[in-house]
C-alpha positions, 0 to 999 in steps of 0.5 A: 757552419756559419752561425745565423748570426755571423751571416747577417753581421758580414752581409753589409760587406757584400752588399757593399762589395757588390754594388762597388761591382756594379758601379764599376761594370756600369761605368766600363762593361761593354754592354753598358749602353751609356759606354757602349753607344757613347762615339767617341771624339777628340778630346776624350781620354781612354784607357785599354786593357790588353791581356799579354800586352803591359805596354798598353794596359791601363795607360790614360790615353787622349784622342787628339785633335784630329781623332787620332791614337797612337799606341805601341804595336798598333802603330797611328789609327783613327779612334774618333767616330768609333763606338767603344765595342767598335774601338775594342773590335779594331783594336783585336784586329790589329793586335792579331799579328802580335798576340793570339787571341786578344783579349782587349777592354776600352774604358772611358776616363774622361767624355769632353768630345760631345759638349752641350751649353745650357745658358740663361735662367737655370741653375748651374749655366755651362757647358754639359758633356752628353754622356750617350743619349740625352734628352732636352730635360735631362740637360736641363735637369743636369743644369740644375732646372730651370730657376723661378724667374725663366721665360715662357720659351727655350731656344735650341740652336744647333749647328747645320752639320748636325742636321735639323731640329725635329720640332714643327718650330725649327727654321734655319737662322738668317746665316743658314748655319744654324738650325732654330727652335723653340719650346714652350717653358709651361708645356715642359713643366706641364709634360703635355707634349712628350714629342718636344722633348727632343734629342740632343746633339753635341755642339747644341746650345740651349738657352733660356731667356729671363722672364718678363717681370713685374713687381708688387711690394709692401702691404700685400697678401703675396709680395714678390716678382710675377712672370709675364705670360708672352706679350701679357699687358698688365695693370695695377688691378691685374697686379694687386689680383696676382699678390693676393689684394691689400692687406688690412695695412694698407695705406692704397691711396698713397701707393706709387708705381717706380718706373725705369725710364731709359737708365735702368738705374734711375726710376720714376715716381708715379703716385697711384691712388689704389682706393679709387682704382678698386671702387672705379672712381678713377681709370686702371693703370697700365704698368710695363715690364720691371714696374715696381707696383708699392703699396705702403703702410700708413707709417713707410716713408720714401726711404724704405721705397729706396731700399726696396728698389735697390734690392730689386735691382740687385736680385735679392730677398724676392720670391718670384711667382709663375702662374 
């Protein structure tokens, strides 16, 4: 008999061994329902196990583009629109002349025939393979999230042929072969309404928009890039309110406001007296989308402005702020 000892020492080996098998039930059992509902399409590589039958066992086989196999003794049939039970069901069917009772396995290699695109403010952009059934988060979340800088609104759009978008928002698009709609940014990322966090179909393309952004830098409690909430005018107390007010440094009467005007290289300077603005001897100052708002100390001179303009305009070195 085993000693106490030797047992714990071999159990890391077969937890390990087990959960190897695991691994590999979950990618090719039948039951699995991530395989097992998965429809197959052109373009996905499989691979058949037959008992008796060497000549198609574990060779990598591609469905081509017209969802088409061919295989030794079942000859050319359809394999696109099938489920892999349903795959394994036709492929029993037609092996039956041949071989008595066959035992046959499908096993997904590769899933290239349902792609879903996830572009603008997410992490990793591109084009996601939907691997059974998949929600509108779980691409996102497969695409990395969605970075700090997203706008307030997520468009779907998906072809016609697949059918409407079940959201109260969708429409069809001014060409008629699209199906449109949109979700609210701060309604995902508060969960408030678990309804838009609809299924998603191959061939559907998500993108999310970069926000709207205003920028307060220098001598500020919280400096950075804040996100406009959609159609949102902001002013310089509005600014100076979201980066947390001047700090004791401050030099506000000689702030400046850097404009883009028409070239998105090539700024305007706006002198801002702040001072006056926060003890209403002078109006508020409206500012537009990508306004630099900068607060200077007593010692910055125009140079370190420059230099903070061209960080922004090349994305670095910034946080971005939702509200």
């Amino acid at each position: 008999m085993k000693s106490l000892l030797q047992i714990l020492l071999a159990m890391p080996v077969i937890l390990a061994s087990a959960a190897v098998s695991v691994a590999a039930r979950q990618t090719i059992e039948p039951g699995n329902p991530v395989v097992s509902d998965y429809i197959l399409g052109p373009d996905d590589q499989i691979s058949i196990r037959v008992v008796d039958a060497m000549e198609i066992s574990d060779k990598p086989v591609l469905i081509g583009t017209s969802g088409y196999i061919t295989l030794p003794m079942v000859g050319q049939f359809r394999a696109s629109g099938l489920t892999v039970t349903q795959l394994e069901a036709e492929l029993v069917s037609r092996l039956k002349p041949y071989i008595r009772d066959p035992q046959v396995s499908v096993s997904i290699v590769e899933f290239r025939s349902q792609p879903a695109s996830v572009l603008g403010a997410v992490t990793n952009a591109g084009v996601i393979q939907l691997r059974g059934h998949k929600t509108l988060f779980e691409v996102i979340s497969e695409a990395g999230g969605l970075k700090n800088d997203a706008g307030n609104s997520i468009k779907i759009t998906r072809p016609k042929k697949n059918g409407p978008i079940d959201l109260p928002t969708a429409a069809p698009d001014s060409s008629g072969q699209f199906s449109v709609a949109e979700v609210s940014v701060k309604s995902i990322m508060e969960g408030r309404n678990p309804q838009e966090n609809i299924q998603i179909k191959p061939n559907d393309v998500i993108s999310i928009p970069r926000a709207e952004l205003i920028y307060v830098i220098g001598a500020v409690g919280r400096p950075g890039g804040f996100v406009l909430s959609e159609r949102e005018h902001i002013s310089v107390l509005q600014a100076l309110s979201m980066a947390q007010g001047l700090d004791r440094l401050a030099s506000g009467g000689n702030a400046r406001i850097l404009h883009a005007s028409g070239d998105a290289l090539t700024r305007t300077e706006i002198p801002v007296d702040v001072n006056k603005i926060l003890t209403g001897k002078t109006n508020d100052v409206p500012m537009a989308v990508n306004d630099i708002l900068f607060i200077p100390t007593s010692a910055t001179k125009s140079a370190t402005v420059r230099g903070i303009e061209a960080a922004i305009q090349l994305g670095t070195g910034l946080a971005i702020w939702r509200r």
